[in-house]
N, C-alpha and C positions, 0 to 999 in steps of 0.2 A: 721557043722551045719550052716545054711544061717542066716546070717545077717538081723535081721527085722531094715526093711526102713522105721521110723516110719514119716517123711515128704511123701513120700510117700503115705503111708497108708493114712496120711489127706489129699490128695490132690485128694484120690479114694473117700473118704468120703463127700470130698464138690463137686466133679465134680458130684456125686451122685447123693446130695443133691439138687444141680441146675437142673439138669436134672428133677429132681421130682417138683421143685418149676417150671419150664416151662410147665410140663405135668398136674398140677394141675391147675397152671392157664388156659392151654389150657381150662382143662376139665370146669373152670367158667365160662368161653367164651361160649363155645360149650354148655355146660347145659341147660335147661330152666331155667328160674329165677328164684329162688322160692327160700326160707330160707335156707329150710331143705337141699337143692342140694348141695348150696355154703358150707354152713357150714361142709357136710359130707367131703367134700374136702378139706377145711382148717383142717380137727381135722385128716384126712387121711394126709396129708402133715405134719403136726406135731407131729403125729407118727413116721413116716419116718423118720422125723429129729433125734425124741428120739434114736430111733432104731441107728443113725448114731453116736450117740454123741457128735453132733454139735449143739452148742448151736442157737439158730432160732432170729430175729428179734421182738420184744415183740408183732410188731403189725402184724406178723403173726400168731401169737396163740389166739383162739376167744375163752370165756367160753362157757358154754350148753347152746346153742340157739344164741350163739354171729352171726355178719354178719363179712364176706369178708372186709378187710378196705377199699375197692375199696367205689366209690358211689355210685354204682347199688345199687336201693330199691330193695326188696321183691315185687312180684306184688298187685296189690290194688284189693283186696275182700270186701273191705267195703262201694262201691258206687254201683255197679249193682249186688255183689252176686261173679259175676265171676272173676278171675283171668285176670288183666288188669294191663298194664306199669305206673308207674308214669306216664310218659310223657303225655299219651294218655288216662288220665281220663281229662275229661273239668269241676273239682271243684276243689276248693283249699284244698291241701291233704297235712297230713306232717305227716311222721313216726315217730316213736321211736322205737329203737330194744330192743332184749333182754340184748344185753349188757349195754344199757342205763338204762335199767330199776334195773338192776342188782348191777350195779357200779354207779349212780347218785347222789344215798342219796334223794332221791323224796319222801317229810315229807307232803306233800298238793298239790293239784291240781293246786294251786298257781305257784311250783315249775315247772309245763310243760312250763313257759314262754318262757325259753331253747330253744325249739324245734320248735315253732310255732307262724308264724305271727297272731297275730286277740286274741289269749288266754290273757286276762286282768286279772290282778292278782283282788281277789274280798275277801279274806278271808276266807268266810265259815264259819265264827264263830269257828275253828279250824278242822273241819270233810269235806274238801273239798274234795270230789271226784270228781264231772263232774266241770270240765273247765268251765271259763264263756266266750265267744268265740262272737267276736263280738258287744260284750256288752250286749250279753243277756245270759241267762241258757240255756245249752246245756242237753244232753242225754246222758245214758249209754246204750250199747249193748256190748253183750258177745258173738264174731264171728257171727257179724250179727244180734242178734234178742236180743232184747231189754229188758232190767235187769229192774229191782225197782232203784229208783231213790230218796232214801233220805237218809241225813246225817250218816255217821258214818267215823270213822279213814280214812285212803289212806292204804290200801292194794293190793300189786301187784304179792302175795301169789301165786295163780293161772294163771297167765297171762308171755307170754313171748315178747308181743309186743303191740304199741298201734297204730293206724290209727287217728288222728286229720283231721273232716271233718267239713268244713264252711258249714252253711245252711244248708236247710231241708234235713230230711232224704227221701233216694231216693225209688221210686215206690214199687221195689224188698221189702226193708225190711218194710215194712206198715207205718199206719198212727201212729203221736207220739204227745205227745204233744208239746215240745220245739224246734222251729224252728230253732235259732242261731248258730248251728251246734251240735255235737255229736261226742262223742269219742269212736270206736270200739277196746273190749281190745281184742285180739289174745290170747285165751288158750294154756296153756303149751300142746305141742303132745311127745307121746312116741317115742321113738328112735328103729329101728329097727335093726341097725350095729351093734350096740356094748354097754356095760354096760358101763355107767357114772352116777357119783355123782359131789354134790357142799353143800358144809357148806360153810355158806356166812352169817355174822355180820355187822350190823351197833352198832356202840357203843359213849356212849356219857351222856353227854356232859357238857363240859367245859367252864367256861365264863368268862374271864378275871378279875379280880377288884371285881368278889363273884357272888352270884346268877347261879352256876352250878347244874346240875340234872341231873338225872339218866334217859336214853332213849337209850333204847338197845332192836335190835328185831335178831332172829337167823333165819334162813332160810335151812331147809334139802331139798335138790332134787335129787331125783334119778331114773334112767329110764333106760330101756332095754330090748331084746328082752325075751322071753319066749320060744318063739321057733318061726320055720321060717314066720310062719301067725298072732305069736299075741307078741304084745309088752305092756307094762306098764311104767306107769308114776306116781309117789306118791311125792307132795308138805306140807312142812308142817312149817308154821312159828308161834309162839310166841312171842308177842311183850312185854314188863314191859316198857313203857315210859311216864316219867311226860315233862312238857313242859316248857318253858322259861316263860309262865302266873303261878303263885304258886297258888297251889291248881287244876292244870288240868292234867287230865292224858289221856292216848291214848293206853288203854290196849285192846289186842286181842287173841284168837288163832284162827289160819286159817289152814283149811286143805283141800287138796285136791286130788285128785284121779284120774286116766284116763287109759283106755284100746282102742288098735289099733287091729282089729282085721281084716286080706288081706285073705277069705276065698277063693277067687281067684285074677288074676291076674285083673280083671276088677269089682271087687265090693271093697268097702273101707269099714268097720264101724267103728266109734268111739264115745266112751261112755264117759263123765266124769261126776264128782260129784263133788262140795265141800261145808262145811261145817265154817261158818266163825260166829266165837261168840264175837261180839265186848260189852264185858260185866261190862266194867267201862270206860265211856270216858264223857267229858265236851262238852256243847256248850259257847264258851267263848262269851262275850259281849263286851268286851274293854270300853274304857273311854264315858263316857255320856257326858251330860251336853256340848255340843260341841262346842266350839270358839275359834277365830283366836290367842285369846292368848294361850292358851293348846296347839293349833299344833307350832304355833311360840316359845314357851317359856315353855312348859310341864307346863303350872301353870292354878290350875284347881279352878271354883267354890265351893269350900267347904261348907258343913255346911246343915243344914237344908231348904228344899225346904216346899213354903207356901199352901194348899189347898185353893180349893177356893170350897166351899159347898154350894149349892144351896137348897130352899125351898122356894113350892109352883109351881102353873103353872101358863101358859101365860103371861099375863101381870103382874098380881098377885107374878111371880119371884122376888125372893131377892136371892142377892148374900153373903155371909161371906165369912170373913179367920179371923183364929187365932192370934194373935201375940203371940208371944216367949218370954222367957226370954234370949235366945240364943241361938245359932247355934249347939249347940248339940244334937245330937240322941236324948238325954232320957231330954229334958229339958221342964220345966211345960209351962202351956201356962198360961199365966198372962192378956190377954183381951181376944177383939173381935171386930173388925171393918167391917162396911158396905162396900162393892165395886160398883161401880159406872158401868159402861160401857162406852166405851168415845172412840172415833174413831180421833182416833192423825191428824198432820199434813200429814203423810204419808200414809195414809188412812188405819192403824192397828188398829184395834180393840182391847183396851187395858181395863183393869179393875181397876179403882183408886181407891186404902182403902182411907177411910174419917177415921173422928176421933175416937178415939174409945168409945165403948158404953156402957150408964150406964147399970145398972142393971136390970132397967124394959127393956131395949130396947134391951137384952141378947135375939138372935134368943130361936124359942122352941125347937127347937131337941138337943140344950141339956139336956132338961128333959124329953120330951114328946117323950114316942115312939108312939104316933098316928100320930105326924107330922117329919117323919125322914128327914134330911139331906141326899145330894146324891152330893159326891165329882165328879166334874164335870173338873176339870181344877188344874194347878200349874202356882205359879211363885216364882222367888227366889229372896229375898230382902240381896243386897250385904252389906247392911249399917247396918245387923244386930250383932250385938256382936257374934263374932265365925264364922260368914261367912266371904268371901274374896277369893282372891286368894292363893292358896299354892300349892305347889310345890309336883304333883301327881307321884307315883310310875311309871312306863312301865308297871309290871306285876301282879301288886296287882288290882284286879278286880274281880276276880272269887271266886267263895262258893267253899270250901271244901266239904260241905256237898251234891252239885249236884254230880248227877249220872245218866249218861244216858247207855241206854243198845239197841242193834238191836241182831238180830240176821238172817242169810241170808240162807236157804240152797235150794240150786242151783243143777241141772243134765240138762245134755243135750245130746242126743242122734244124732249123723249124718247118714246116709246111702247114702252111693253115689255109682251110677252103672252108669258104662261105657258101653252106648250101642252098640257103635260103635267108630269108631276115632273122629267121629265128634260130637256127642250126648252123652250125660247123666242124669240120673233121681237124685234127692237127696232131700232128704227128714230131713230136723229138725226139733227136736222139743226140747222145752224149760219146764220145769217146776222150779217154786220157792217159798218159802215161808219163808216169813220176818214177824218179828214179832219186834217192836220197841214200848220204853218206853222214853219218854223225863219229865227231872225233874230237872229242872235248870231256876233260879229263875231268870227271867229278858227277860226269853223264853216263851214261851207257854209249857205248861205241855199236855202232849199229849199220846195216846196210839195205835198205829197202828197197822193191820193187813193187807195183802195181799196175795193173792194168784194167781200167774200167769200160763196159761196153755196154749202153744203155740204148732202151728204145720206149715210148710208151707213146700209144692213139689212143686219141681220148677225142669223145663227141660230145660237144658240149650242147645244150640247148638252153634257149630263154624267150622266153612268151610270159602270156599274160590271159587268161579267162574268168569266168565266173562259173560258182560250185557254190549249188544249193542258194542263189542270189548273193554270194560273197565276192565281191576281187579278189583273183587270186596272181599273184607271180609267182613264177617258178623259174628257178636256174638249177642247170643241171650238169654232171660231168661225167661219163659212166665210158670208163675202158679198161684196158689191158696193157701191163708193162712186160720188159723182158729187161732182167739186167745179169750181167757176167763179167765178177770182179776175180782175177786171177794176181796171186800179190806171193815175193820172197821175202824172208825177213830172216837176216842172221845177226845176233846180238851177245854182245859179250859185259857182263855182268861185273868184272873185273877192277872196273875204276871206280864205282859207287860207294867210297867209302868217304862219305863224305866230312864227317867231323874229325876222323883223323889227320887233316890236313891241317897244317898251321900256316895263317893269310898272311903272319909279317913274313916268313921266310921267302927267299927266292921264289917268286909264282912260277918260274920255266924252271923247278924242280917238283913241280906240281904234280907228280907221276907215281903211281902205286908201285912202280920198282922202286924208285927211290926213295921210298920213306923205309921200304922194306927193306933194302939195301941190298939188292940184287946186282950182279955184278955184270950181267948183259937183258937187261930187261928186255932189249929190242922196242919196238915203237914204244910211242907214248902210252898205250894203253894197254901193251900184251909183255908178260911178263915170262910167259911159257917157252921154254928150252923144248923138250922132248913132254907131251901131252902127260900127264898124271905121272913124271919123273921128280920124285923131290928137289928141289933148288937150293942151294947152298945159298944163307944171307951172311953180308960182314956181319951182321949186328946178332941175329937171331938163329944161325946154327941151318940145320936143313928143316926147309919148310912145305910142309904138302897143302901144296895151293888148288882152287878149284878149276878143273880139269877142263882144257878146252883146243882146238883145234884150231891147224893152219888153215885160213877162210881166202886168202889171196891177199897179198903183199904184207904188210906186217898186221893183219887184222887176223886179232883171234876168236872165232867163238865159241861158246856151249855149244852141245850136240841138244837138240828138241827133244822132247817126251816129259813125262809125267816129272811131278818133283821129287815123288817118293822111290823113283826108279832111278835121279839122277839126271835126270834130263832137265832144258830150259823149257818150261811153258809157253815160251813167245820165240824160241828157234825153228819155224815150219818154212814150208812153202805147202800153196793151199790153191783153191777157189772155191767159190759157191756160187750157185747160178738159183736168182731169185725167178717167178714166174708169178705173176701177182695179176686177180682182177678187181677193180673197185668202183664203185659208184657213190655220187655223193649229189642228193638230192635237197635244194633249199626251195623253201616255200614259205611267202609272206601272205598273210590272209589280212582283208580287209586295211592294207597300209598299216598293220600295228603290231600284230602277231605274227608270228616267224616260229618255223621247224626245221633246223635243217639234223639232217643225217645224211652220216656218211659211215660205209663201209668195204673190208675190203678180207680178201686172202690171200696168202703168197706161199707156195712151196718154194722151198730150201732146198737143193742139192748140192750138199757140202762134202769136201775132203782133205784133207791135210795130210805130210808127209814129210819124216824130218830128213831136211838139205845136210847135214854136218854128220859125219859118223867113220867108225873105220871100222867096222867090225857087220858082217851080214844081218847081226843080230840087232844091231844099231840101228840101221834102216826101218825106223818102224814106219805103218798109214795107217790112217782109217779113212771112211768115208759113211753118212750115214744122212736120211732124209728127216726132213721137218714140216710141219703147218703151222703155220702162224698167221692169227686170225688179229682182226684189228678194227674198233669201233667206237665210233665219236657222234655225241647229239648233244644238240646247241639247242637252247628255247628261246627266244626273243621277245619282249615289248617293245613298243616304240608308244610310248606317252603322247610324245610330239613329233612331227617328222625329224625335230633337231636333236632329238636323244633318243638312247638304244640301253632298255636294263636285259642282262643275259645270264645263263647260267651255263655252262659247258661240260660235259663228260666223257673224258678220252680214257679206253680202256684197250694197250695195244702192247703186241710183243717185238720186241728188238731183237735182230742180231747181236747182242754184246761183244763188239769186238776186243781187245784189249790188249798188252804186252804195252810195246812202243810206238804203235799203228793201230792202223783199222786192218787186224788182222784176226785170225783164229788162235785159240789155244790150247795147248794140252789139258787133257783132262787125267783121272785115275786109269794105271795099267797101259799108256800109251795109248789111247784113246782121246780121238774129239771130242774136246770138255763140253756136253751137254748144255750147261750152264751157260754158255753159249747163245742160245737159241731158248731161252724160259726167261729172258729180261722181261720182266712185268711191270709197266707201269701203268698207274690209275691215276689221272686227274680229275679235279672237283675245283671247276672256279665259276664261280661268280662276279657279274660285272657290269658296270655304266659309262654309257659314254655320252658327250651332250658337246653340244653349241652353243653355250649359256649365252654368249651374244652372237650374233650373226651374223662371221665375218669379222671378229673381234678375238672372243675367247671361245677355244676349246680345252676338254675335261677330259680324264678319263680316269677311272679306280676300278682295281680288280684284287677281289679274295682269292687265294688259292689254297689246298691242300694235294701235296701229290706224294704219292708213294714209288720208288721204284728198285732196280738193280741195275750199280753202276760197274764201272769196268773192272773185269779180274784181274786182280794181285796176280803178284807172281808165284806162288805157290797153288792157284788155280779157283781161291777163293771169291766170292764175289760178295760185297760190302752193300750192304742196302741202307738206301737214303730215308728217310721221311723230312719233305719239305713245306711249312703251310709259310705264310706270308700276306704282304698287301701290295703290289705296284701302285701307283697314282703320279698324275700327268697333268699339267695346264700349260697353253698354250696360247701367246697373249699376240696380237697384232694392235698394241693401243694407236698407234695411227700407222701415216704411212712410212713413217719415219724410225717408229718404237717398235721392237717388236722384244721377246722375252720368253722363256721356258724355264718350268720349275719339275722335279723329278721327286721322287719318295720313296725308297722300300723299304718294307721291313722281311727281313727273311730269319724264319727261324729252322735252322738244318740241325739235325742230329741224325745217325748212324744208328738203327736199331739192330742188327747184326754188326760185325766188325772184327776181323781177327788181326794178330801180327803174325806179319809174313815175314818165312827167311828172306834174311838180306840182310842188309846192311845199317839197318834200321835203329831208331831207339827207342824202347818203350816207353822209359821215362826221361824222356830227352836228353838236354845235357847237361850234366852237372858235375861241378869241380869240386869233388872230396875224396879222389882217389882209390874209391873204390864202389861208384855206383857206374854200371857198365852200357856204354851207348855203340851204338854200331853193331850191335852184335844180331839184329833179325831176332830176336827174343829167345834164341838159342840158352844163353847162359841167363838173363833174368829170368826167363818162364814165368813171366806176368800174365795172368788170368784175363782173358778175351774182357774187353769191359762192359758186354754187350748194347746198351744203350749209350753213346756219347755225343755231347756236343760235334756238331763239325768246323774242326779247326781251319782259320782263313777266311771267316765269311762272318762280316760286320752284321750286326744283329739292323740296324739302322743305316741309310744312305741316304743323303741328300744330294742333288748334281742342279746345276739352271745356267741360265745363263741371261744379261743383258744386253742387246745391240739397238747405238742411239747413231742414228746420221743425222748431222750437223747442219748439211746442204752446201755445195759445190761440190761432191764428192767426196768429204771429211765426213770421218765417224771411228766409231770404236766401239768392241764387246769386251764384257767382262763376263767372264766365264768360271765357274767355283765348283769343288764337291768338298762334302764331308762324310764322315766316318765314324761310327761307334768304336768303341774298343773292339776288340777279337781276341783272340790266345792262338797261339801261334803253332800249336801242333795236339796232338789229344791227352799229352802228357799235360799240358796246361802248364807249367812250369813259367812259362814267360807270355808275357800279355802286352799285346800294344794297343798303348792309348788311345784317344778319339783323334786321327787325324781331320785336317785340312789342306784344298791349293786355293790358289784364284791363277790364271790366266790374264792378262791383258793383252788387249789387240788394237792396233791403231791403224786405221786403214787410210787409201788416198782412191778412189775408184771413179772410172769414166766409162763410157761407151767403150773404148778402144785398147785401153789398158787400167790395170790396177796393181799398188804395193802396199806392203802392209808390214808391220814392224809387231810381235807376238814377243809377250816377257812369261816367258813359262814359269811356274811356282815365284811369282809376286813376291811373296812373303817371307821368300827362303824358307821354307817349312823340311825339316828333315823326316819324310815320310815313307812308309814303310809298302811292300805287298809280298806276301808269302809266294816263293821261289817254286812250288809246285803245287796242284789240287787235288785235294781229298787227304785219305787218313795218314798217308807216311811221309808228308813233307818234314823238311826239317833245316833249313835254311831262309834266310831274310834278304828280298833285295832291297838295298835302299832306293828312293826314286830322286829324279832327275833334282840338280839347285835350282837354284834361280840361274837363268840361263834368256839371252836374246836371239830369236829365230826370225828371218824374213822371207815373205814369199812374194812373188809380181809372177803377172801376166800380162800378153800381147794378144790383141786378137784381129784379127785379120779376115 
């Protein structure tokens, strides 16, 4: 009997193995680019390996949907439609794969700083999905065409990759509202080769020194063929996670579905669905009352904040506030003093209490409901017994008792025929329908509905000739959309009073009846007895509060129309039906020089009509058409085929949508606010991208200057931006074990128009001297528009990267960091945060079959800050996550 040569035998098993690791790499080489190609070859190479029983390099084996570790991207579908190289799109683009999105631990939109120069971390109030990207709100699209756009968890259920694009969206996919760029998320597709699965866990979490919680979400994927023409795909994740704020949770189930059906060799369809019920989650508010001692020293205003009540008109005005007998919630009021008006040395407009008053000189709306008081303004007296400074929690801020709910469900239908090698027709369409409940007290209480109905064919063409002895290629996309968005939206105004709340008291008395001491407030957020009926308060006498309507169960809202008529600017039900045709032609001459243009048109057919009223005369519409025209030219060099220098100019009009949706809004006299439909933006960027080594390092830096109009205030105003800046990118694969990214921006935002809107607002934020006045929507300051201002929330500097080193046997680890300039924290400027920092650490354990990993969020313990809302009338700080331990593991099958 022969002797087994078991050296031998390993040495047939690895000459094998190389041999297939060279023929596989050929085969990435030699492929077209695309996800699916690489991948089928990495997971075909690590079959082979198994088959061999040699154990493989961890960073040869990629999960379902993983990329190649090389640094070839996926090509870019999310600027003209078509399948295009990084190198040779002329905007600034930054991917994330499946594997990132799979293995990241990505808890908020916040978390993409990771990946992308220009993404500013901004909050969200905890429900960040679209990125804030340049300093402004960005977009969401689902492969191309454009999703609903408001609040709920960060789910990436349905999704295997994301496209990060700066500035407006391009010709191809129509007009939108948010210019600052947009994030296209890449749907999970079915696998045709062969049957796989993945159970993949985030689990958590753990916080050093106490304050741990439970946030755990599961994820099932499984996909494969059916037979040789049709494949399937089923996603299905449930999330149970509370959050490091006590009292907020981030509960969902998401599911989703998808069918690939190759009826021949030259038609494609596919189909998906999903179904996402985000049916208990918080909109957090973080610390009020905002000043440089809280962010320097966590040590916050306490105690009871002062009304100031007004009665009477014009000149005839008197102003009141109460006096206390202390800074407590529930404490009696013991006077009553006059306030002055008095415009300081600095030229604030401040309100002086004088002494207080006897008993004849006791205003009347404490007895008299013919003459009600109408709280108009706050200030907070430090000097009062129980007020001061003390020393505020990080996560005690939020009501147990809110509860917000959305619900999203989504299908989308592709058809793509190959006419020829050079031509093809394709055909999507989108349908959705969101249904959203916001009830969180320090928010606007709100009730949305939309419904989205898209279609666009589009013929794409790519060849290749010669003009006048030159090479020429040409890509091409030239069609016609239809889209019809029909949306409700009823919102009540009522609990936005955000600094008058004090964070040590009871948080479940966190309710605008109860500070005002209303004796049947009804829900958390309606305070309204009989609509524009005075209210009798224990504390404050009868109060004529802002007038709003029984809307279904205890929700109340504004009636819609103009501001100056009374009405809410974001109370309507609407549609608009877009009709858009575009073309977008790219042309590379002799391998070096590149033109592309694109452009497009789109009629508008709008109309609005306010839902909430009691009176025939209430009931107001309008309806009224538009054109909006839209156009983009890119010029290209290519030096070398491994770099791209470009300049880009987008000149294109938006829907501005606005209020608390992507909806419409009042304009003057009960009228479709125009302003609506004249959103102008103008970009002007400049830019390089290269392969400085090949297959090693990539580059990228891009100039920008952009002009535009962001979303109307509530009072119907629209705030325009000017934004210039630098993005810049590298991108390292130093072997096959190292790899590494480094991020850059500088943005510099200011507000060249800019007014203060009524509300609840404060013009010169907040400050404890008892008689400068915040909350009041600039009613009683009457502070002077500042017309050019900084914009407040957006660090002038960013740095983000990250490191990942594997070890070999499946051991390794990343570290992961961003940093911060300072900022100011509202346009009063009053209070400034310093230059933050995090780092991240990841420890991983990863094989062909399974992997876990152990993540130490904020390393450092760094107490880091992100402004609670974007653009000019934030005014709250949330603090971010400690130091905290999160793990995730996967099973793959």
């Amino acid at each position: 009997m022969k002797r087994f040569d078991y050296q031998a035998a390993q040495r047939k098993k690895k000459l094998a193995l190389a041999v297939t690791l060279a023929l596989g790499a050929w085969q990435v080489h030699a492929a077209a680019p695309d996800g699916d190609s690489v991948a089928a070859v990495v997971a075909n190479t690590a079959a082979v390996a198994e088959a061999a029983d040699v154990a493989l390099p961890v960073a040869s084996v990629v999960i379902i949907g993983g990329q190649a570790p090389a640094l070839a991207k996926r090509p870019v579908a999310s600027v003209y439609g078509t399948d295009t190289s990084l190198l040779d799109t002329p905007r600034a683009v930054s991917q994330i794969s499946a594997e990132q999105l799979a293995r990241d631990g990505i808890r908020t939109a916040d978390d993409l700083v990771k990946y992308a120069p220009g993404v500013t971390r901004n909050g969200g109030q905890n429900v960040s999905v679209a990125p804030l990207i340049r300093g402004q709100a960005s977009e969401l699209y689902q492969d191309g065409q454009r999703t609903y756009n408001v609040r709920h968890p960060f789910n990436t259920n349905a999704y295997e990759g994301v496209d990060i694009v700066a500035g407006p969206a391009p010709q191809v996919f129509g007009i939108s509202s948010r210019s600052g760029g947009y994030a296209n998320y890449i749907s999970k597709k079915p696998d045709f080769e062969r049957q796989r699965g993945q159970v993949s866990g985030q689990f958590g979490t753990w916080v050093p020194g106490g304050g741990s919680y439970g946030s755990n979400s599961l994820t099932f994927d499984l996909t494969g063929p059916l037979s040789d023409t049709l494949a399937y795909r089923v996603s299905l994740t449930p999330q149970r996670a509370d959050d490091y704020a006590e009292g907020v949770r981030n509960n969902y189930n998401a599911f989703y579905g998808a069918l690939a059906w190759k009826p021949s060799k030259d038609i494609r369809i596919d189909w998906n669905v999903s179904v996402d019920d985000y049916y208990d989650f918080n909109v957090t508010h973080g610390w009020n009352r905002v000043s440089q001692k809280l962010i320097d020293d966590g040590l916050y205003y306490a105690g009871r904040a002062t009304p100031i009540i007004s009665v009477g008109t014009g000149a005839a005005t008197r102003y009141y506030s109460p006096v206390f007998a202390s800074g407590a919630y529930n404490s009696a009021v013991t006077g009553w003093q006059q306030r002055t008006p008095v415009v300081n040395a600095q030229g604030v407009r401040q309100f002086v209490a004088g002494p207080l008053l006897s008993a004849a000189q006791l205003p009347s709306f404490l007895s008299n409901s013919a003459t009600p008081g109408t709280v108009r303004g706050w200030v907070y007296d430090a000097t009062l017994p129980g007020n001061g400074l003390k020393e505020l929690s990080d996560s005690a801020y939020s009501r147990e008792a809110d509860q917000n709910t959305a619900k999203r469900d989504t299908s989308q239908l592709r058809f793509a025929w190959d006419l020829s090698p050079g031509w093809s027709l394709v055909n999507s369409t989108l349908y959705q329908h969101s249904d959203d409940t916001g009830n969180s007290v320090g928010s606007f209480f709100t009730q949305f509905e939309d419904r989205i109905f898209e279609n666009r064919l589009e013929l794409r063409g790519k060849g290749s000739y010669t003009l006048f002895g030159v090479p020429v290629k040409h890509d091409s996309n030239t069609g016609a959309s239809y889209r019809r968005e029909r949306y409700a939206v009823k919102a009540a105004n009522n609990s936005f009073t955000i600094n008058p709340y004090d964070l040590t008291a009871p948080l479940d008395l966190k309710t605008p009846g109860t500070f005002l001491g209303l004796a049947s407030p009804g829900g958390s957020g309606s305070w309204i007895g009989t609509p524009g009926v005075p209210q009798l308060s224990s504390y404050f006498g009868y109060l004529s509060l802002p007038v709003m309507y029984p809307a279904g169960g205890d929700f109340y809202a504004e009636r819609g129309g103009s501001a100056a008529s009374g009405g809410a600017t974001y109370t309507s039900d609407g549609r608009w039906t877009n009709l858009s045709v575009f073309t977008q032609q790219n042309f590379l001459f002799d391998e070096k020089y590149g033109l592309n243009v694109g452009l497009s048109g789109t009629r508008v057919d709008a109309s609005i009509h306010n839902p909430v009223f009691v009176t025939a005369a209430q009931e107001v519409s309008d309806s009224q058409r538009f054109y909006l025209p839209a156009a983009q030219v890119s010029l290209l060099y290519k030096p070398t085929p491994d770099s791209t220098l470009y300049v880009t100019h987008d000149r294109s009009y938006a829907i501005n949508t606005g209020g608390f949706a992507d909806v419409l809004t009042w304009g003057a006299n009960n009228k479709l606010n125009p302003l609506n439909f004249r959103s102008l933006s103008r970009l002007l960027e400049v830019g390089a991208k290269a392969e400085l080594v090949p297959g090693r390092l990539q580059a990228s830096i891009a100039g920008y200057r952009q002009k535009r109009d962001v979303a109307p205030l509530t009072d119907g105003t629209i705030p325009k931006l000017q934004v210039h800046g630098v993005d810049a990118s590298l991108q390292l694969q130093a072997s096959r074990d190292v790899t590494a990214g480094l991020n850059y921006s500088l943005i510099n935002a200011k507000y060249t128009y800019v007014a203060f809107p009524p509300g609840f607002f404060s013009p010169w934020g907040f400050v404890a001297d008892n008689a400068t006045v915040f909350a009041d929507g600039n009613t009683l300051n009457q502070r002077a528009a500042p017309g050019a201002a900084a914009a407040p929330g957006i660090p002038k500097h960013s740095l983000s990267g990250f490191v990942d080193v594997k070890f070999g046997r499946g051991f390794g680890s990343e570290l992961s960091a961003w940093w911060t300039s300072k900022w100011a924290t509202s346009l009063a400027q009053n209070a400034t945060v310093p230059s933050e920092h995090n780092f991240n650490l990841t420890l991983y354990y990863r094989q062909p079959k399974w992997d876990v990993a152990l993540r130490i969020v904020n390393l450092t313990d760094e107490r880091n800050f992100v402004n609670g809302l974007t653009g000019p009338t934030t005014e709250f700080l949330q603090p971010g996550i400690p130091r905290a331990l999160q793990a995730t593991a996967a099973f793959r099958f």
